[in-house]
C-alpha positions, 0 to 999 in steps of 0.5 A: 592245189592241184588235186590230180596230181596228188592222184596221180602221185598217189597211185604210182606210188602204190604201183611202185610199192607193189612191184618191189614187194613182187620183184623181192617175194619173186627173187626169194622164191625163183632165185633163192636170194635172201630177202636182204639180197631180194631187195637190193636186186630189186632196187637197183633194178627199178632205179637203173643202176643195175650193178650186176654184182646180182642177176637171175639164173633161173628162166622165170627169174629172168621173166620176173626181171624184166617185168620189173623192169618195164613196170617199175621203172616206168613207176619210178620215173612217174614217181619222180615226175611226179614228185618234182610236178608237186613240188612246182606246183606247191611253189607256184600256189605257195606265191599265189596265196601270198599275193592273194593274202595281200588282196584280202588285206587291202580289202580290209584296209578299204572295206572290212574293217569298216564294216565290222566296226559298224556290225560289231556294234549292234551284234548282241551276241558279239560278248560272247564271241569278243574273247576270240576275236582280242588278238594279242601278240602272245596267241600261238596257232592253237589259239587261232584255231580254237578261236575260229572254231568257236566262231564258224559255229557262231551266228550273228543277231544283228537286226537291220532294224538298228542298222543305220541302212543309209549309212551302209548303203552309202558306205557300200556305194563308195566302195562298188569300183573297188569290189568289181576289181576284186571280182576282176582278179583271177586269183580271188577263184583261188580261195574258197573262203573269200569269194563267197565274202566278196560276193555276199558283200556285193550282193548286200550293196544291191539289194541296198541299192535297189531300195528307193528308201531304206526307212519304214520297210515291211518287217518282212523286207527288214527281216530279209536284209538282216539275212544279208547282213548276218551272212557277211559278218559271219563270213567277215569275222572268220575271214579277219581273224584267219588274215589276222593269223597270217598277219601274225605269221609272216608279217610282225609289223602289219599284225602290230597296226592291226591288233591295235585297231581292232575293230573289236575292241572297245579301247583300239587305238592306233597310238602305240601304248 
């Protein structure tokens, strides 16, 4: 979202908060008004309603009203500018995210999932991160969470070496009109997760394609394409079980298809037991 105007809102609610402490010490002091009754003035003024059961005597009181009309009238008016801006905003990246989850999910209907069940095989330490990835209709977003942060802290082993690179590449190959479309759409700029995804499998593809052959590499060349393969699968799993949540949350049916063919576990199925 928007980051100045949480500034903006931010600062004019502080400016406002220093008028109305101003306006009621003032009010005390210059009109002898009690701190109920300094307050109350002081509203009113700053909100225009200006009753008039109330008003300054003294010539300073009479000063200090009308810099608190000028300067907190001008704060609250920003205030509630800015309030309904954030409030639109909200809205407005409330519906962006959504369409985005939606773009995530026909990513992993056409890609993802795939390419999980293929690195998932021949990750050696995927025991140690399968209790987080066994999503069950009974996870509450604690579960979620404490799920996600054992597995951003979690590097994936897979070695190339026992990739089959053809079969990957050709998986890859397949699917190369459908992640430049990705790329094509605006909102994917939206999610600070998801494009560095989109963008590491991309570049696994070509550093895939720009191979004649993908048997008998240097250790040195297959060491570098283990790089790439262990950068999209730590990126792909936290990404899945993030969509997961989402899944979970406002789509009950989806989140149903998708627990059942978890990529993850060894007895998935989609025929519903």
């Amino acid at each position: 979202m928007n980051k100045s105007i949480h500034l903006r809102l931010r600062i004019y609610i502080l400016l406002l908060f220093i008028v109305v402490i101003i306006g009621i010490i003032g009010m005390m002091v210059l009109e002898r008004l009690s701190p109920l009754d300094s307050l109350y003035f002081t509203i009113v003024t700053i909100t225009t309603v200006g009753f008039g059961d109330i008003h300054p005597v003294t010539p300073l009181g009479k000063l200090l009203v009308i810099g608190v009309i000028l300067v907190g009238v001008s704060c609250f008016v920003g205030v509630a500018g800015n309030v309904i801006e954030y409030t639109i905003e909200k809205r407005e990246h409330s519906t962006r995210m959504h369409n985005l989850n939606m773009v995530i999910g026909v990513f992993f209907s056409e890609a993802g999932t795939n390419l999980l069940k293929q690195f998932s095989v021949h990750d050696p330490g995927v025991e140690k991160i399968r209790s987080a990835l066994l999503v069950s209709n009974n996870w509450f977003p604690e579960d979620f969470s404490q799920a996600l942060d054992m597995l951003r802290n979690y590097e994936s082993k897979i070695d190339s070496r026992d990739v089959s690179l053809d079969t990957l590449q050709e998986f890859l190959s397949s699917k190369r009109g459908f992640l430049l479309s990705l790329f094509g759409n605006p909102q994917i700029r939206e999610h600070d997760r998801f494009t560095p995804l989109i963008r590491a499998v991309f570049h696994l593809a070509e550093e895939l394609d720009a191979r004649d052959h993908l048997t008998n590499l240097p250790p040195s060349d297959y060491n570098h394409l283990s790089g790439d393969i262990n950068r999209v699968n730590g990126l792909l799993v936290v990404e899945w079980l993030t969509y997961m949540q989402h899944l979970k949350k406002h789509y009950p049916y989806l989140f149903s298809l998708a627990m059942r063919t978890n990529p993850f576990d060894k007895n998935a199925s989609g025929i519903v037991q």
